[in-house]
N, C-alpha and C positions, 0 to 999 in steps of 0.2 A: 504494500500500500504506500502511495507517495506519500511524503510528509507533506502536515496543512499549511506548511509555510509558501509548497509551490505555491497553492493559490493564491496568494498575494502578489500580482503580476503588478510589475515594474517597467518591464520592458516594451519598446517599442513592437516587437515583433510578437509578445504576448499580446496587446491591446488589438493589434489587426488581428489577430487567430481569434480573440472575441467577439470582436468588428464581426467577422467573416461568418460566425457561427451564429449568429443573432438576426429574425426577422422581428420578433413581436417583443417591443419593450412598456414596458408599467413605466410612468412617471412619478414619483411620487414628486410631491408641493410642486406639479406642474401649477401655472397661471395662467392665469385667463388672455382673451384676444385685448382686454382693455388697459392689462401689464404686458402689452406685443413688443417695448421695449427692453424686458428685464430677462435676461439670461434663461430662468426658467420657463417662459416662453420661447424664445426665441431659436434657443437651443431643439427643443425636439419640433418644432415648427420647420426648423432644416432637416431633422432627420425625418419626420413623415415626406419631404419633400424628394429626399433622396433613397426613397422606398422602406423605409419601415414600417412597420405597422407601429404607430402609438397607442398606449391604454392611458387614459390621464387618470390620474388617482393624485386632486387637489386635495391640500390640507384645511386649505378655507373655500369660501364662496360656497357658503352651504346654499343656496339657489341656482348654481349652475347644475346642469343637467348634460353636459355638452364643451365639447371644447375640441378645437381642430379639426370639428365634425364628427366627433365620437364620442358614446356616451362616455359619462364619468361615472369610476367607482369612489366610495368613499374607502374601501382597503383593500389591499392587494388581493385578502384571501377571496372577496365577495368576485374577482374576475373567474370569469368563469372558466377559460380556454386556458391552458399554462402560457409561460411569459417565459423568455428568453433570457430579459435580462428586466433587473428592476435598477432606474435610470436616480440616484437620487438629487434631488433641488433643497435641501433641508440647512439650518446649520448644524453644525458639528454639534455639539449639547444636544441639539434636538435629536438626535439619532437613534438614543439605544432606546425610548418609547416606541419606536415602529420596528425595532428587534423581530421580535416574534412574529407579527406580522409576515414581513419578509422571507422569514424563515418557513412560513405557513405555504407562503407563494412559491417555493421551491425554484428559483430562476436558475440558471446555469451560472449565473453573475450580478452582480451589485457595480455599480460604476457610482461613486461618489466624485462629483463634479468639481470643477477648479477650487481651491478655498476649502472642499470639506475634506475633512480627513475624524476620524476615530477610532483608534488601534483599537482597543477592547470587542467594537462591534465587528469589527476587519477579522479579527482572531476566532470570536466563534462563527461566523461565516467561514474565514478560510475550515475548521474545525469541519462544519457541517457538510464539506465538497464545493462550496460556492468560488469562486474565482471572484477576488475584488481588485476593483483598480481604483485607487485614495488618490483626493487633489488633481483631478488630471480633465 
């Protein structure tokens, strides 16, 4: 059994082997069209563009229904179809409350977005078979 430290992909050529292996990504604290300028917008608004399938899984806007054209879940585990990778928008502090969650959603990978990083959650993910890429 590999150790769970591979999972914690660093490398350039780790990140495209996720790239490559990934159609259907969960967003979590995706935003809405009305925050179309903030990173968590914006960001997977290029990758539905560039063929992904997005799941948006907002942490606020408890009245949106929709976003990028698809519906919205309020947690990972309520998606129905499995997920590829769960894409996350969060800050760091706010991570190990959506733990479990994530862990519920079985993705092959966690990608914690520029700025975020937290080893503790990286560690039982890597732990669990998940592949995470921190800060990137």
């Amino acid at each position: 059994m590999a150790d769970w430290q591979d999972n914690l992909v660093e490398s350039r050529e780790g990140m495209a082997a996720i790239l490559k292996d990934t159609r259907r990504i969960a967003v979590l604290g995706i935003k809405t069209e009305a925050q179309s300028d903030q990173p968590a917008f914006y960001v997977p608004q290029y990758m539905a563009e560039a063929g992904y399938e997005i799941v948006p899984v907002p942490v606020y806007y408890p009245d949106v229904t929709e976003i990028l054209g698809e519906p919205v879940y309020r947690t990972l585990a309520e998606i129905p179809e499995p997920v590829d990778m769960v894409n996350v928008f969060r800050r760091s502090r706010d991570i190990p409350p959506h733990l479990f969650d994530i862990l519920a959603a079985k993705p092959k990978s966690v990608w914690l977005q520029l700025g975020i990083r937290n080893d503790e959650v990286a560690e039982t993910l890597a732990r669990a078979g998940i592949k995470v890429v921190q800060d990137r």
